[in-house]
Each structure stands twice: as C-alpha cells, then as structure tokens.
N, C-alpha and C positions, 0 to 999 in steps of 0.2 A: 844834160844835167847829170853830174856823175853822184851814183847814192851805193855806198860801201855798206858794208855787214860783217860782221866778225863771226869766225867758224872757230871753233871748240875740236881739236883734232889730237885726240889720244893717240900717245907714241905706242901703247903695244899696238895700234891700228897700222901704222907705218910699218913697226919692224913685222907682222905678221906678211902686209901684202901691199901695201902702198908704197906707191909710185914716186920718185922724189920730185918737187917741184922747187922752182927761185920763184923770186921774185920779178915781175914780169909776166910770167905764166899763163894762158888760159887753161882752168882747170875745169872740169865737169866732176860730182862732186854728189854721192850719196847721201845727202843730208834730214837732220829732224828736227825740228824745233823746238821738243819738247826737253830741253837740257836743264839737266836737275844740278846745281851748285849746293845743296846740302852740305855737301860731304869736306866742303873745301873750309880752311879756317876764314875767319872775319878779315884778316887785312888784306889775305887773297882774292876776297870776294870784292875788294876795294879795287885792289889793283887789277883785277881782271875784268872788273865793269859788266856790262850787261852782253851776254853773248843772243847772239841772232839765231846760227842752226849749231849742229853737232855732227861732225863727220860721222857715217854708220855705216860702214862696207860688211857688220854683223847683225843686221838686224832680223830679227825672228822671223819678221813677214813685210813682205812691200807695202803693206797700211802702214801711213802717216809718215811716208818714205815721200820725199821730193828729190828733185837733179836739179844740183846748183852749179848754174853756168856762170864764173867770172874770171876777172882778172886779178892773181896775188900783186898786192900793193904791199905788204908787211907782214913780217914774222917775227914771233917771240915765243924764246924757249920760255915751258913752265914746269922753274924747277922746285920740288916740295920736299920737307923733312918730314918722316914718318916716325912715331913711335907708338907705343902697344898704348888700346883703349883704354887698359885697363889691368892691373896683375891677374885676374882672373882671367881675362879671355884674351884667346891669340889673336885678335883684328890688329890692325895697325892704323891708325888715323894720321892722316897730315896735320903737322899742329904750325908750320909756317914755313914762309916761300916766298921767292923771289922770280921775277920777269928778265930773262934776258933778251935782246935783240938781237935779229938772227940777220946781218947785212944781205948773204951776195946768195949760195944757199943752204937750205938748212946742213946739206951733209958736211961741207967742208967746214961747217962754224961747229956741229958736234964732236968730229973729228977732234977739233982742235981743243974743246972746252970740252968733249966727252959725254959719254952719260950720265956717270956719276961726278958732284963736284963734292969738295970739300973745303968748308968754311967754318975757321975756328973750331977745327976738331969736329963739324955736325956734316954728317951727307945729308949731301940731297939729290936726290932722283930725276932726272926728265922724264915729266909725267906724261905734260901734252904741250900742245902749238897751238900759240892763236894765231889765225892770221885775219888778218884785213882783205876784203876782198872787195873791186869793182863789179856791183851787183851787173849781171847782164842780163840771165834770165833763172827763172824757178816754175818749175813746172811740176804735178804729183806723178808719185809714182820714180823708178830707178830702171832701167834695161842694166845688167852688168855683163854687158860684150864686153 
C-alpha cells in the first residue's frame, strides 16, 4: 500500500547545502513536523494544502528531528511576491503566489524558469519546494554523515 506526504523544503536550504534531487529519487531527509504556515498568504495556504514534515538540515538541536526515508514522486516550485508590512517597518511579507511543477529535475526547470520570475511587472521569488514523497520510513532523531 503506497501512502505519500508532502515535505515543505525551503530553497535558501538547497542553495546553502542541499543535494539536488529528480524525481524518482530515494531521499533521506531531516525533517520536523512542526511546520508553521502563518506567514504564507490565504490562497497560498489553499493551494499548498496541508503539508506533513519541513526539511531542516538547520535546526537548533536533534529534539523533535526525524529521518525521512522515501521516494520523490513530485515537485513544485513555490513562487511568492513580497512587499513591506508596513511603511513603518522594513519586514517584507508574501502577499501572493503561485505553484509551479517541476517535471524532470528541479535544477534544469530553474535554470530554465530561474529564481526570479516576472509577471505583469510583479516578481516573485522561489521560496521553497513541495514535494510529494513515497513515505517509506520515519524514524526520531537525524545522523548527518
């Protein structure tokens, strides 16, 4: 019985030290389930559905760290528009975005579609990656050999 999950995989995670994968892949897989969508706007939060773990190859300490063993089935870039919170203060919020699909793998599709995209005059950023995965095992804890 195959039973999928979807991982939350921020791109400054990739460009800092992650490993490229396709689709196909068996990946092993730092993950935490404790993934906070706050920050993301409402139709994002639609279109990106309920995510399962959160890639963390940064996190503070191995508490509430698992290793996610599976296999990528799908990818999708997550591209957002930012602008300031607020005139007073310098944060930037995402105020809307879009899902792209990422066929064969992710490097050769951002290559070609980039980081930055531009639509109707507004950028938008590649944030992060969902992907889909054939769950195969989860276990606590992370080794980072």
């Amino acid at each position: 019985m195959e039973h999928n999950c979807i991982v939350w995989y921020d791109e400054w995670q990739m460009a800092c030290c992650g490993e490229p994968f396709s689709i196909g892949d068996k990946v092993k897989w730092p993950v935490s389930p404790d993934w906070n969508d706050d920050y993301l706007p409402v139709d994002m939060k639609q279109q990106v559905g309920r995510i399962t773990y959160f890639y963390d190859a940064h996190a503070d300490s191995l508490e509430g760290l698992f290793t996610l063993i599976g296999i990528v089935k799908n990818i999708q870039g997550v591209y957002l528009h930012f602008e300031l919170k607020s005139p007073t203060t310098p944060y930037l919020t995402p105020v809307y975005g879009f899902l792209i699909d990422i066929k064969d793998d992710y490097q050769k599709t951002i290559d070609i579609f980039e980081k930055k995209s531009v639509v109707k005059n507004v950028e938008f950023l590649l944030t992060a990656y969902l992907i889909e995965m054939e769950f195969l095992e989860i276990k606590p804890g992370f080794d980072f050999e």
